[in-house]
C-alpha positions in Angstrom: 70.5 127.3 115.3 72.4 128.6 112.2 75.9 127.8 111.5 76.7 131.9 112.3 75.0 131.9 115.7 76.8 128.7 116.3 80.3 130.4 115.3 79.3 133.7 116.9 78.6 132.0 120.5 82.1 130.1 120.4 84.7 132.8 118.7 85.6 135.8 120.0 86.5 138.8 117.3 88.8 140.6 120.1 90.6 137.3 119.6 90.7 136.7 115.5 91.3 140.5 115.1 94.0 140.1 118.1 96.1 137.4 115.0 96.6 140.6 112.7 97.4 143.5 115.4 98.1 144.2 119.1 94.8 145.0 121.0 94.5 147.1 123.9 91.3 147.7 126.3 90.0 151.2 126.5 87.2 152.0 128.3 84.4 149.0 127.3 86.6 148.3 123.6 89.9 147.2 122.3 92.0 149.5 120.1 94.9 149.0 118.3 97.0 150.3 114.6 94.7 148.9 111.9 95.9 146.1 110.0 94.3 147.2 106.6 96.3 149.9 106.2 99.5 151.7 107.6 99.0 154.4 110.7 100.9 155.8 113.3 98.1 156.6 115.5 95.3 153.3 116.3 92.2 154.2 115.0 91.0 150.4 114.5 88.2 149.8 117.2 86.4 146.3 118.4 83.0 146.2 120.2 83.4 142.6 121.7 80.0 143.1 123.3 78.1 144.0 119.9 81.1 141.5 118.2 81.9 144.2 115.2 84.9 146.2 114.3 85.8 149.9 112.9 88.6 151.6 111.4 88.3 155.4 111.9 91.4 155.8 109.6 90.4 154.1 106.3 86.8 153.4 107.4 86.9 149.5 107.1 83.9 147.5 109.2 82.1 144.8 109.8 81.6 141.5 112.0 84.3 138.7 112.3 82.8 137.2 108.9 83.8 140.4 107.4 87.4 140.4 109.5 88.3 137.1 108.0 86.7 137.8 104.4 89.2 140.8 104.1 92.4 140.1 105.8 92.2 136.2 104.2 90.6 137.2 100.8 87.5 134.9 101.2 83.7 135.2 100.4 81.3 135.2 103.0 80.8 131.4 102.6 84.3 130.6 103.1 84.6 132.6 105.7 82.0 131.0 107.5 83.4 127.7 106.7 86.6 128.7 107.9 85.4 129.9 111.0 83.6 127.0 111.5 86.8 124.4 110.7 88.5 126.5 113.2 86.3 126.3 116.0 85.8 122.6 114.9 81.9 122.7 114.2 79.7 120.5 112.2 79.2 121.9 109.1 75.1 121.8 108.6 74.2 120.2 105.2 70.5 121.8 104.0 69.0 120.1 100.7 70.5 122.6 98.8 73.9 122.4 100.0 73.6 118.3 99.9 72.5 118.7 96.1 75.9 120.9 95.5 77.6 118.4 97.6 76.3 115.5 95.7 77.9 117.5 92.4 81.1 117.9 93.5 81.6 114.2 94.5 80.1 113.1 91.1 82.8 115.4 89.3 86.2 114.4 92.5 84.9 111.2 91.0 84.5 111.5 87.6 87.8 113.4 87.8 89.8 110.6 89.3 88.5 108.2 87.0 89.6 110.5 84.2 93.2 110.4 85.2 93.3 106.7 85.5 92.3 106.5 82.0 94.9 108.8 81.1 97.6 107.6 82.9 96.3 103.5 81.1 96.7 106.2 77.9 100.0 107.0 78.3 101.9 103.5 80.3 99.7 100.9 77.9 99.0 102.4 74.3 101.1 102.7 71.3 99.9 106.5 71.0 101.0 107.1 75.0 104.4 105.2 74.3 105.1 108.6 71.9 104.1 110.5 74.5 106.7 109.1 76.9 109.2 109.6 74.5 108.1 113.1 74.5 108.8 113.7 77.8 112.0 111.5 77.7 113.2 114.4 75.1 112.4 116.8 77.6 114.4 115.1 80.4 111.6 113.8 82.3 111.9 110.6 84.6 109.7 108.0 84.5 110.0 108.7 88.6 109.0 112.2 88.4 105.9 111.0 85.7 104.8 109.0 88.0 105.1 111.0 91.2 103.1 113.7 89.4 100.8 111.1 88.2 100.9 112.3 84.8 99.3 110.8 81.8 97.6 111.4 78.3 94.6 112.1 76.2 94.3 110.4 73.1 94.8 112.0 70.1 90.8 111.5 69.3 87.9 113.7 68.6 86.0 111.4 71.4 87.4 108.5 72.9 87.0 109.7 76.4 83.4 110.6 75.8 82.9 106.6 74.3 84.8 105.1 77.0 82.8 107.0 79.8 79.5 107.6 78.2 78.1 104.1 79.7 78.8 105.3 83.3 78.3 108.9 83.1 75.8 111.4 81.4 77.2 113.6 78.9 75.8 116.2 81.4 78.2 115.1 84.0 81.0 114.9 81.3 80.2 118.4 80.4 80.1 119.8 83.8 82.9 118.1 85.3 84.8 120.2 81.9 86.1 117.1 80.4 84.0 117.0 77.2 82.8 120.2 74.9 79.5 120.3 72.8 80.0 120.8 69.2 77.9 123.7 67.5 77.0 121.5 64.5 74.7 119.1 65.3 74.9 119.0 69.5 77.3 116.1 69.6 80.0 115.9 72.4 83.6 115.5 71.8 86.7 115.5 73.7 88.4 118.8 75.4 91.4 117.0 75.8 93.0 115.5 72.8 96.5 114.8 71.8 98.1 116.2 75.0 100.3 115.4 77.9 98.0 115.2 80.7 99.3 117.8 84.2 96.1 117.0 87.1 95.8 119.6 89.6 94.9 118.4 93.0 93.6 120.5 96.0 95.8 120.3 99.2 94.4 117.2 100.6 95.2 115.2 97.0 91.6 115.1 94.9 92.0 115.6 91.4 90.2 119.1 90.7 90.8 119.9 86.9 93.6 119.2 84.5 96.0 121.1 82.4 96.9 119.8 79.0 100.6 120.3 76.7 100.0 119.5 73.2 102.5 117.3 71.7 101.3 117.8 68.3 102.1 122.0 67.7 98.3 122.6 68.3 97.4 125.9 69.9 96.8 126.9 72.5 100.3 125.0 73.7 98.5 124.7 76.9 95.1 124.2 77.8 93.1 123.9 81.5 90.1 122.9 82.2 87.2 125.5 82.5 86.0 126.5 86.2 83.3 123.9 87.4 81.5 123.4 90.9 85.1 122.5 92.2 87.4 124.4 90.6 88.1 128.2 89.8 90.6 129.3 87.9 93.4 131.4 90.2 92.7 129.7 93.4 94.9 127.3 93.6 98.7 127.0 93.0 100.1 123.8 91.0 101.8 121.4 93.1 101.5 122.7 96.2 100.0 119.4 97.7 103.4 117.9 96.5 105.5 120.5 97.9 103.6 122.2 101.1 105.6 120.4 103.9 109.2 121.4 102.2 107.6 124.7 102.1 106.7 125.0 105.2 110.6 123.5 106.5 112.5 126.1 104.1 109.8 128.9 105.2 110.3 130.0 101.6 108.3 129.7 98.2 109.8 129.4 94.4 106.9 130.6 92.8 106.8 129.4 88.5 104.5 129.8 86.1 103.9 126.2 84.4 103.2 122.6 84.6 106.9 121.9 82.9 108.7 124.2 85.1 107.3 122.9 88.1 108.0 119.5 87.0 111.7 120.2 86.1 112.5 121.8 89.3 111.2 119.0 91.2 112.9 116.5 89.8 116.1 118.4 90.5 115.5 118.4 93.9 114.2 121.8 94.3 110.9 120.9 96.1 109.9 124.1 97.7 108.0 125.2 94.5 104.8 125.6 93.6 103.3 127.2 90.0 100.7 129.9 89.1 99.2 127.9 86.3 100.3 130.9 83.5 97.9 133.0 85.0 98.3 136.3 86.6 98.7 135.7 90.6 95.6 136.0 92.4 94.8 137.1 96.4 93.6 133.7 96.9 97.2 132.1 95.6 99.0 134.5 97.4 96.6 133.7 100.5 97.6 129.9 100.1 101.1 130.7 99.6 101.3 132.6 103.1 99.9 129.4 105.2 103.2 128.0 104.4 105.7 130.4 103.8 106.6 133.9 105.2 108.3 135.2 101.9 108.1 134.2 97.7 110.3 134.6 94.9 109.1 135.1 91.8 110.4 133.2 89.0 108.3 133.8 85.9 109.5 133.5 82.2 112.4 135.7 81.4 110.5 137.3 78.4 108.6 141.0 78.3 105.5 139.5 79.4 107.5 137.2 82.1 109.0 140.7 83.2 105.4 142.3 83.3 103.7 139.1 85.6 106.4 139.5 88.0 105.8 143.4 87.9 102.2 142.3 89.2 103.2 139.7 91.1 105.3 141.7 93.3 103.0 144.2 94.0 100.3 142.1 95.0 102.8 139.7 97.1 104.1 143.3 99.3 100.5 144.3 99.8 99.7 141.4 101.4 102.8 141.2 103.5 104.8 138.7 101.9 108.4 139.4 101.7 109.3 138.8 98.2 112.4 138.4 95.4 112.7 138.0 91.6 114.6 135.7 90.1 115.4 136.8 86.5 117.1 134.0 84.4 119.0 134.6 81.4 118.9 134.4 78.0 115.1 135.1 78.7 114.7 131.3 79.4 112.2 129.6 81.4 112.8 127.6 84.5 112.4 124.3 82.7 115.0 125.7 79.5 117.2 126.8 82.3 117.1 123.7 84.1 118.0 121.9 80.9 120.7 123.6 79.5 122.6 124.9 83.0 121.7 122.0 85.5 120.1 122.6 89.0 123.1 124.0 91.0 123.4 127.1 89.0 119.6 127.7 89.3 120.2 127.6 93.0 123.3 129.9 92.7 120.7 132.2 90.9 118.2 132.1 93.7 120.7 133.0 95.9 121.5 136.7 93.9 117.7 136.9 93.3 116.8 140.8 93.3 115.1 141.8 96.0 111.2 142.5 95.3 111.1 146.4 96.1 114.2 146.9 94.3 112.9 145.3 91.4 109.7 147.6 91.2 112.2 150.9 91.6 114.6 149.6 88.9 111.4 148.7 86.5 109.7 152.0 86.8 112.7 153.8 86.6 114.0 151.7 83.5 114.6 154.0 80.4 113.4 157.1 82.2 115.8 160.4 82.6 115.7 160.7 86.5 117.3 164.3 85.8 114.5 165.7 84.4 112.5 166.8 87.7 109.3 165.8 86.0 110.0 162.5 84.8 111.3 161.9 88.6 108.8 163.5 90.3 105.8 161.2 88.1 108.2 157.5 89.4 108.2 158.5 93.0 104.7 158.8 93.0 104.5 155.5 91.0 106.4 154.3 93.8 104.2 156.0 96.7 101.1 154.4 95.9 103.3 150.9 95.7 104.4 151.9 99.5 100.8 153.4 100.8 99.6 149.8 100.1 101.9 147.9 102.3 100.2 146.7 105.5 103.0 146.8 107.8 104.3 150.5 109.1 107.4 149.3 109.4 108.3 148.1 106.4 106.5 151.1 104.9 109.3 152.9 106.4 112.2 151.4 105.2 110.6 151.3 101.4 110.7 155.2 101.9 114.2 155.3 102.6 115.3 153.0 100.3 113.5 155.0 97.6 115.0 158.4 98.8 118.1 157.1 98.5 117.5 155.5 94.6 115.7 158.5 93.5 118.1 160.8 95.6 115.0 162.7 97.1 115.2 163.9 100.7 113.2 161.0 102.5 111.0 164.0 104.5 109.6 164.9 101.5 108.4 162.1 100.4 107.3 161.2 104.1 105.2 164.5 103.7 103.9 163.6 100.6 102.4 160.5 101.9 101.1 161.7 104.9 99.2 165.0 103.2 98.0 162.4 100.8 96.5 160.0 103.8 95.1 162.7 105.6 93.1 163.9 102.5 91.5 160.3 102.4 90.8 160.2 105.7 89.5 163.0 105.2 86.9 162.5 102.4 86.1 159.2 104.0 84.9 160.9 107.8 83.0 163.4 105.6 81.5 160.7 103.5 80.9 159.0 106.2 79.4 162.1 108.0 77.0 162.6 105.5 75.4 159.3 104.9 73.0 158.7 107.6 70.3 161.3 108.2 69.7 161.7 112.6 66.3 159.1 112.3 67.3 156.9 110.3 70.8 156.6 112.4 69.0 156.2 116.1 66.1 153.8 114.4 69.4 151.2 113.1 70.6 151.9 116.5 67.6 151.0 118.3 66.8 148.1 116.0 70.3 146.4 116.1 70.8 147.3 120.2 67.6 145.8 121.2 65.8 143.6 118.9 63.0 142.8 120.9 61.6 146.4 119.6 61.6 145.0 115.7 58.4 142.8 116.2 56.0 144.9 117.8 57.1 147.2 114.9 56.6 144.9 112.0 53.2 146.4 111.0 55.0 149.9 110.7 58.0 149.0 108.7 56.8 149.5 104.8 59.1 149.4 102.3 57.9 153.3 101.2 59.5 154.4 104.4 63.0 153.6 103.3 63.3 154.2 99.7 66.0 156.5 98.7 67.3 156.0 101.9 71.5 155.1 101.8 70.2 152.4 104.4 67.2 151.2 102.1 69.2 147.7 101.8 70.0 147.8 105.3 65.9 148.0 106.3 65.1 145.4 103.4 67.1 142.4 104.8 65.8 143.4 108.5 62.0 143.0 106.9 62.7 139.4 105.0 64.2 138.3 108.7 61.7 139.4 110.2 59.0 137.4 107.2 61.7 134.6 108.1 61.1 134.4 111.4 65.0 134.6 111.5 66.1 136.0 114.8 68.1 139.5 114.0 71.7 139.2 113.2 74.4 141.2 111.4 76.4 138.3 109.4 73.0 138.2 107.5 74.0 141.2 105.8 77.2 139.9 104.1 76.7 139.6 100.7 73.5 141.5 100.4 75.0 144.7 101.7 77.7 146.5 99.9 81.1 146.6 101.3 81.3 150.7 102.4 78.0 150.4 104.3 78.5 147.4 106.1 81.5 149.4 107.3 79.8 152.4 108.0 76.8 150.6 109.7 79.2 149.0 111.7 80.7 152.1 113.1 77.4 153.6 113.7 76.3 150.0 115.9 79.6 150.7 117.9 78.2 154.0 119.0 77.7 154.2 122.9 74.4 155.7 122.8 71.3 154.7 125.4 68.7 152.2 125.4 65.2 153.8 123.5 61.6 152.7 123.6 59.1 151.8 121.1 58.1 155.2 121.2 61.0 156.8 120.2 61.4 154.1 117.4 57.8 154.9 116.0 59.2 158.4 116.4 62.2 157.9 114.0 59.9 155.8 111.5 57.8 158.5 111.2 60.4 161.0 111.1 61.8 158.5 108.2 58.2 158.6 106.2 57.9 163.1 106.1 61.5 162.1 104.2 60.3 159.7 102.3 57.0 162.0 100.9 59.2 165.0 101.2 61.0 163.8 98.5 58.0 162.4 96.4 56.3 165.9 96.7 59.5 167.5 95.1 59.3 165.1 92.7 55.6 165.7 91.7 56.3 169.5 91.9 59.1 169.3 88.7 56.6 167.1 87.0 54.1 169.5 87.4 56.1 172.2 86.3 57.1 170.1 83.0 53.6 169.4 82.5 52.8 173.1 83.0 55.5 174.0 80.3 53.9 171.2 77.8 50.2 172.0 78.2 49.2 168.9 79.2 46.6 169.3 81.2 44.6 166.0 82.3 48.5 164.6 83.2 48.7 168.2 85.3 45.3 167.0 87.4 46.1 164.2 88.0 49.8 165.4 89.6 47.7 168.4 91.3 45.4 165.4 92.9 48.8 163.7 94.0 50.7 166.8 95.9 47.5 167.7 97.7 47.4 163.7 99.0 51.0 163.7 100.0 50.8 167.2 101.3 48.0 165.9 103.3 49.6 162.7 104.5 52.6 165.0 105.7 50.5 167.2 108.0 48.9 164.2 109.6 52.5 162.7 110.6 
């Protein structure tokens, strides 16, 4: 048995879907306000018989995989594999999957190997002992060095690759990021060279990759390793398997962006911190950030760009429900400059008057704008409307409304009107898209096929690709043939991954429908139904061929086309 049908026998998606709104029966389903986006009136549906979901509102679908993928920003595989952690089920290991595994042990390994050589660099070489002094200069204890096991590479075009070339392919070396392959000549040299050495670890303490700080003026200033087999760039935040626990106790996150800021405001005590790694926050950092805290503040360089990553930040943070503040420092310094020059306890004076995050997106779109000219205030409240639309929680919703009447001096109704007209339009588009994509046949055949599964083999003869093509469910009917080829039993997490997003939705929705058991008759019915589309549309398509071929005088490519309408015509009157 798949690891799916495992999960799908043991979890129950009135129960995940029950963590992220309040459910109540009605009639054979559960209904409640949908938690991907704000309503008044529930319109989010769950089959727990048929295990699948619908929003009638903003048209989001799916199974549980596609529950947890969405609300915890996962793929398909990590949603299984979080399902499956949570439900406490062995995790199958295929050749495949134990060749990747293999991989990624290779490069935990290679990786921890690689930091105890930099960390021998930096304690027991004359080279590492101006390294320390470096980060003596920049206030750094050999406590917090060592507590953040930092360490060194050599400034060398390739002592790394020498010292680890004996034990290790340069393939592995390459793949685990820590050596490059020069264009001249295919030799290897070091990625690292000349820097302060920052590992980053995953939750549980492996080293994953590494972030280097020249001490020699080299650019870049900083340098990461590239993504490998067990690390990708924006899904993790720095530190964070230092820091979780404090996190967790304050119920609070200092978010910075670098290695040196982290490490200064941890060695002042201020331990619930974690950093973005200079990169723009992600969903999946945010998504890590919110198993341990319930609200951020974002403390990002005081400079322009600083200024523009917390813009980002902020908005991404509210979407996802995090409550959130900005902590702009002075002087446009950085955490670890203001650290140095001001001492801890003003920094925490500072967190204490942080803005709050809203307020900070009104006062930044309204910066250097004339709110008396009724344009120029009529194009920020918008700005500021799509900000609110995307905030999950109703509530909160509200109060950003009124808070934004009051700063803009708008009457709150209208912009309450403004919102809702605008919502109703895109429900609106999306029931009439949705209205429009399935023709009758091919609707009732998903229905039938889905519903009772036993129909799908004595059909397997019937189901030719030519039936579905051009069909909006073409990719729907595609994976149902290769399971059935498989000799895979029928079964809707399949479709993640293969399926895009708006018709898994959609396909949900129609699966939800209560509609009666069919026969095998009424399924050839549909299938038939589906192949008079199917020609239908090749005869048109012969017919403006013939007519271009008409208009060109070419006559043997017009016999031939003649020959092909008469067949399909044929074929059509047969059905």
């Amino acid at each position: 048995m798949e690891i799916t049908e495992k999960i799908k026998q043991v979890a129950s998606i009135v129960e995940i879907a029950s963590q992220y709104t309040t459910l109540k029966k009605r009639g054979k389903k559960w209904v409640g306000l949908c938690p991907f986006h704000s309503e008044k009136t529930p319109s989010f549906t769950v089959d727990e018989e048929k295990q699948l979901f619908h929003c009638f509102g903003c048209g989001a679908g799916g199974d549980l995989f596609s529950l947890i993928m969405e609300k915890e920003n996962l793929t398909f595989p990590e949603a299984v594999r979080f399902l499956a952690d949570r439900y406490h089920l062995p995790w199958p290991e295929s050749r495949q999957t134990s060749s990747q595994t293999r991989l990624e042990e290779k490069i935990f390994e290679i990786n921890e190997k690689a930091l105890a050589w930099f960390r021998h660099n930096l304690w027991e070489t004359p080279e590492g002992q101006e390294a320390f002094n470096y980060l003596k200069g920049r206030q750094f204890s050999e406590e917090t060095i060592k507590k953040l096991r930092l360490g060194y590479a050599l400034n060398s075009w390739d002592s790394l690759y020498n010292a680890f070339k004996t034990s290790y392919s340069p393939q592995d070396l390459e793949k685990a990021g820590l050596i490059l392959r020069s264009q001249k000549g295919g030799e290897f040299r070091d990625r690292f060279r000349g820097r302060i050495i920052f590992p980053i670890f995953t939750l549980t303490g492996r080293v994953v990759a590494f972030g280097g700080r020249t001490i020699f003026d080299a650019q870049p200033k900083y340098l990461n390793s590239p993504e490998t087999q067990t690390f990708v760039k924006g899904s993790l935040l720095y530190g964070l398997n230092f820091t979780k626990e404090e996190i967790r106790r304050v119920g609070e996150l200092v978010l910075v962006e670098g290695y040196a800021d982290f490490a200064s405001l941890y060695q002042a005590g201020i331990r619930n911190i974690a950093a973005s790694m200079g990169t723009s926050l992600t969903p999946q950092q945010i998504a890590q950030a919110r198993r341990y805290a319930a609200s951020i503040i974002i403390n990002y360089d005081g400079d322009e760009a600083g200024i523009k990553a917390a813009l980002r930040a902020v908005s991404l943070c509210l979407e996802h429900g995090l409550r959130t503040r900005v902590l702009l420092l002075p002087e446009k310094l950085d955490p670890d400059g203001y650290l140095r020059k001001y001492g801890p306890d003003r920094y925490r004076q500072l967190i204490k008057k942080s803005y709050d995050g809203f307020h900070f997106l009104l006062r930044h779109y309204s910066r250097n704008v004339d709110l008396g000219i009724a344009e120029e205030k009529s194009r920020v409240a918008r700005i500021i409307i799509d900000e609110i639309k995307r905030l999950p929680d109703p509530l909160v919703q509200s109060q950003y409304l009124q808070q934004t009447a009051d700063f803009l001096q708008i009457e709150e109704g209208l912009l309450r009107k403004i919102i809702e007209t605008e919502s109703r339009t895109t429900q609106l588009k999306t029931s009439r898209e949705e209205e429009e994509l399935f023709c009758p046949a091919e609707k009732r055949l998903l229905q039938l096929l889905f519903n009772q599964p036993e129909l799908l083999l004595p059909l397997a003869n019937e189901l030719e690709a030519g039936c579905f093509a051009g069909l909006p469910s073409e990719p729907v009917f595609r994976c149902l043939c290769e399971s059935l080829k498989s000799g895979r039993a029928l079964d809707f997490s399949q479709l993640q991954g293969s399926i895009r997003p708006g018709l898994l939705s959609y396909l949900s929705r129609t699966l939800q429908e209560e509609v009666p058991d069919g026969s095998l008759g009424e399924a050839l019915d549909c299938l038939n139904t589906l192949r008079k589309v199917s020609l239908q549309k090749k005869l048109k398509e012969i017919q403006r061929e013939i007519t271009l071929s008409e208009k060109r005088g070419d006559k043997e490519k017009l016999t031939a086309l003649l020959y092909q309408k008469h067949e399909i015509t044929r074929q059509i009157l047969t059905l």
